[in-house]
N, C-alpha and C positions, 0 to 999 in steps of 0.2 A: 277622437273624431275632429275632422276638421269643419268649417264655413268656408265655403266660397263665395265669393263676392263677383261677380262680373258684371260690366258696364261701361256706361262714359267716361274717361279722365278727359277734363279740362281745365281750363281757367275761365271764371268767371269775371264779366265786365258789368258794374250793378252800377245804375243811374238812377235819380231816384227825381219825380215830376212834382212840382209840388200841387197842380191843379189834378184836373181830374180827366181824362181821355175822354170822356163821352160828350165832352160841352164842346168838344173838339172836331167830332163825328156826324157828319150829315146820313139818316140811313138812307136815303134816296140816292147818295151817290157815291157810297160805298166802292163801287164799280169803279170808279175814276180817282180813291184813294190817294193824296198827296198831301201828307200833313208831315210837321215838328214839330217837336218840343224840345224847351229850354230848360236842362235838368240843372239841377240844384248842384249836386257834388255826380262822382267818380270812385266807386272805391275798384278795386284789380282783386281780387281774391282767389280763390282755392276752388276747385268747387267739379263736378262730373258726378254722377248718382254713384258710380261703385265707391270711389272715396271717400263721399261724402260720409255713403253708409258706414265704411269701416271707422271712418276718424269717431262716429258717434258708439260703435262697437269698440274700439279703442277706451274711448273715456269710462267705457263699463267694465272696462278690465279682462276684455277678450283679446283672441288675437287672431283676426280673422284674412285670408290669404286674397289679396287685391289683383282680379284676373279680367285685364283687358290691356290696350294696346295706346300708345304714347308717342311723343315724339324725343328726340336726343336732348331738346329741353326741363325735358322732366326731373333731373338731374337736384335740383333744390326742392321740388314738388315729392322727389322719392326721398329726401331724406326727413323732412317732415313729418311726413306718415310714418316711416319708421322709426320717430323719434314719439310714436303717439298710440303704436302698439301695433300698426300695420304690417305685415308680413306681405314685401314686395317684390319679392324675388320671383314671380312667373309673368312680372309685366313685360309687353311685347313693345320692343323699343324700334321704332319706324326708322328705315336710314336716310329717307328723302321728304317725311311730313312732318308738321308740327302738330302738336298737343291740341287739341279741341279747344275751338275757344266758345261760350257762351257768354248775350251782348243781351241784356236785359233790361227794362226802365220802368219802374214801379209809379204807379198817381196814388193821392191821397187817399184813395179808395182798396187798395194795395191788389191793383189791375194793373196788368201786364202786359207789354208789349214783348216779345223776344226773338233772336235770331241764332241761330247754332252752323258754327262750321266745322265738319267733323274732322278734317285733316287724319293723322294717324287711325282717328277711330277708324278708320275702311276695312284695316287690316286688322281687327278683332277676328274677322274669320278665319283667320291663320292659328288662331289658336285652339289647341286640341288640350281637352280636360282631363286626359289621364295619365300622362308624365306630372299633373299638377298632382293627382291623387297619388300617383306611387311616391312624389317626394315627402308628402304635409298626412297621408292618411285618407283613410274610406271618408268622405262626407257626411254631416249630420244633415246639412242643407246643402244644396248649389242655387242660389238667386239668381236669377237671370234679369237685367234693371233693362235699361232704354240705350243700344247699341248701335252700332252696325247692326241694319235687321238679318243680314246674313248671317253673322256673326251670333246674332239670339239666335238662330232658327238651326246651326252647326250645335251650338251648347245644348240646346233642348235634347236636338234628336240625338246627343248624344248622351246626356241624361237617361232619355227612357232607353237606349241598348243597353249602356252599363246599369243601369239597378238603381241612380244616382238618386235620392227623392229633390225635386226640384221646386223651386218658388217662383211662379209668373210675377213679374212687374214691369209691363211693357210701357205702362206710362207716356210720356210723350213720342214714343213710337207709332201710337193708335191713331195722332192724327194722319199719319202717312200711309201705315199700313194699310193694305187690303184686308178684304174678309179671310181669306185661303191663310195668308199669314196668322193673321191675330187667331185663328183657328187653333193653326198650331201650334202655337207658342202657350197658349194655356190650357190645351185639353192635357188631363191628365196631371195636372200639379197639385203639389199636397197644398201648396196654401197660390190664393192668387189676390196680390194686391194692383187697390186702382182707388181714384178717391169717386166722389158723386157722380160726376160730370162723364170723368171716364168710364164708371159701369154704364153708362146708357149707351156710351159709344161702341164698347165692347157688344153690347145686342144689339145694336144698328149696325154694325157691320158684319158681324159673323152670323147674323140671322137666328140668331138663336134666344130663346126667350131667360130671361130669369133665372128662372127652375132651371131651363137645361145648363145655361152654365155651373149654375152649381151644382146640378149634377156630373162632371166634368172634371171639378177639381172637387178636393177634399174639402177646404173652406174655404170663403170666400170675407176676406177684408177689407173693408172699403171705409175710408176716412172721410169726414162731412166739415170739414173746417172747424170753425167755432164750434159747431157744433157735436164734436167728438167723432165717435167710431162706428163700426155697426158689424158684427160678425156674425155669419151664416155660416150653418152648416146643414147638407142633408137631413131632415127628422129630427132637427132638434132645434129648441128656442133661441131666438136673436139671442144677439148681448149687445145692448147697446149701451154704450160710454160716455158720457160728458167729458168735453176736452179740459187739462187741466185749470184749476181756478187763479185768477187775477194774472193774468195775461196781456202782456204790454207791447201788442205788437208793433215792431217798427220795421222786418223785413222780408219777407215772405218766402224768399227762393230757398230751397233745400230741406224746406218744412217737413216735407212728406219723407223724404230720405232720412230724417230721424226718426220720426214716426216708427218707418220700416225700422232702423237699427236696433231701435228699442224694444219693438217688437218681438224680434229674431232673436237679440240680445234674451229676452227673458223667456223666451220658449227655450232657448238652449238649458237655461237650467232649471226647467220641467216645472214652472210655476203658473201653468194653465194659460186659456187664452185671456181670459178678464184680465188678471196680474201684467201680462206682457202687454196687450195693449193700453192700462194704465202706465207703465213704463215709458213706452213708447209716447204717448201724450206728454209725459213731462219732458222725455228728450225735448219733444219738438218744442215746448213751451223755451227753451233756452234759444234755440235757433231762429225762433218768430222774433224773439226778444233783439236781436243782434244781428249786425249789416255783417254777411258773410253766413259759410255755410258749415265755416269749420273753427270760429273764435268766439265759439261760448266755452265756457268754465266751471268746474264746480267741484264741490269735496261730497264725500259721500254720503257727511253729514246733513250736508245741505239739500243735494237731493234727496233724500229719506225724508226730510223737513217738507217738499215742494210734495212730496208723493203723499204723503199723513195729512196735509192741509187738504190737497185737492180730492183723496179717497179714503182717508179715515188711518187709524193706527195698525190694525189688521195688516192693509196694505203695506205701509210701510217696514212692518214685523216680517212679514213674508218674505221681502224682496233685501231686506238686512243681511243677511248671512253671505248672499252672491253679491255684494256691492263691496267690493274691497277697498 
């Protein structure tokens, strides 16, 4: 069985503020917006949600197939990932765009300004999901992250023709999308991730209340920062998580894309939802930790160690045997 992975490939441009954006913000003139800041440093890094996600499924010992579209730069970007367990051989390689760039600037508060140019990502919609299956195998998941919205909305509707069971994560799509879009992009998915902010927006736009989304897809997971996880399912009791313990944050992008990895990561080797979203929390405890979205590190031992401190020995006993 394979993972698919699709979404943004970029590069990331992360600036970091050392004040705080709000002492900066008049709300009354909001409307006539013209401010800067003077950032601290510049780092250039790694970074687009499908990547992201694999580089953290990579560190788990999977190897999961990277499906979206790029520019002819990509070239040190692909070998990378495939030096880190990424299976990259169905990315769509642009002949006149460049790679995604995302331009970010964090305040003390680890509030965010950001700006995304999609370049190559356009033509994610070019890509059709079942030459990718007949090469890698029938799918265990296909993730659908933050794309080209045409591009999600080709992968979906081709998910539910083929059989495919599919995972929403439209994420920073939601503020652009329409209601009609965001409709479709998550009716019908076995799992559908968004973190706080974004489930409210998902029922402001699609009109649709709580219940009916989660009547819609199978489960519904939804990250709270600090404050951990919270999974839903039809008829049956929350779970809700505490985000892993002692927690040093210093960067915030790509947070939730481990989350996901980790997640996805430990549902693949069938250790419930509790288990995989503890996984998940300690992925992202490494990436919160660290400027960048893909130069955290760790031995298995170590993580096992982060997993027993933050969820008890149990956990860590659990999750032992799949951590090679």
């Amino acid at each position: 069985m394979s993972l698919l992975i699709a979404g943004s490939i970029a590069t990331d441009h992360l600036m970091t503020f050392g004040g705080k954006f709000a002492d900066s913000l008049v709300v009354e003139q909001l409307d006539k917006l013209s401010v800067s800041f003077l950032v601290e440093d510049l780092e250039i890094r790694r970074g687009g949600v499908a990547p992201n996600m694999c580089f953290g499924l990579g560190r788990l010992g999977l190897r999961p197939v990277l499906v979206g579209a790029a520019g002819e730069d990509f070239a040190d970007y692909r070998s990378w990932l495939e030096r880190h367990g990424v299976d990259c051989e169905s990315v769509h390689i642009s002949d006149t765009k460049h790679t995604a760039r995302f331009v970010c600037t964090s305040d003390s508060t680890m509030a965010q300004f950001a700006s995304f140019y999609p370049g190559a990502m356009s033509e994610a919609r070019l890509i059709e999901l079942a030459p990718i299956v007949a090469r890698v195998g029938a799918p265990e998941y296909v993730l659908i992250g933050a794309d080209d919205p045409d591009g999600m909305l080709r992968h979906t509707e081709e998910c539910r023709q083929r059989g495919y069971p599919f995972i929403a994560d439209p994420s920073q799509q939601l503020a652009f999308g329409e209601g009609d879009l965001i409709r479709k992009l998550i009716d019908g998915a076995t799992i559908l991730f968004s973190n706080e902010y974004e489930s409210h927006m998902i029922e402001k736009k699609t009109g649709w209340s709580g219940e009916e989304v989660l009547a819609r897809v199978g489960t519904q997971v939804t990250t709270l920062g600090a404050d951990g996880v919270k999974i839903l399912r039809t008829g049956e009791d929350p779970i809700e998580l505490p985000a892993a313990k002692n927690v040093t944050a210093l960067e915030p992008t790509g947070v939730g894309d481990a989350f996901r990895a980790g997640f996805l990561g430990a549902m693949t080797w069938g250790v419930g939802l509790e288990r995989s979203a503890q996984v998940g929390c300690v992925l992202a405890a490494y990436v919160v930790e660290t400027v960048g979205t893909q130069e955290y590190t760790f031995t298995a031992e170590q993580f096992l160690g982060r997993l027993e401190e933050s969820y008890g020995p149990e956990a860590a006993a659990d999750i032992a045997p799949h951590l090679g």
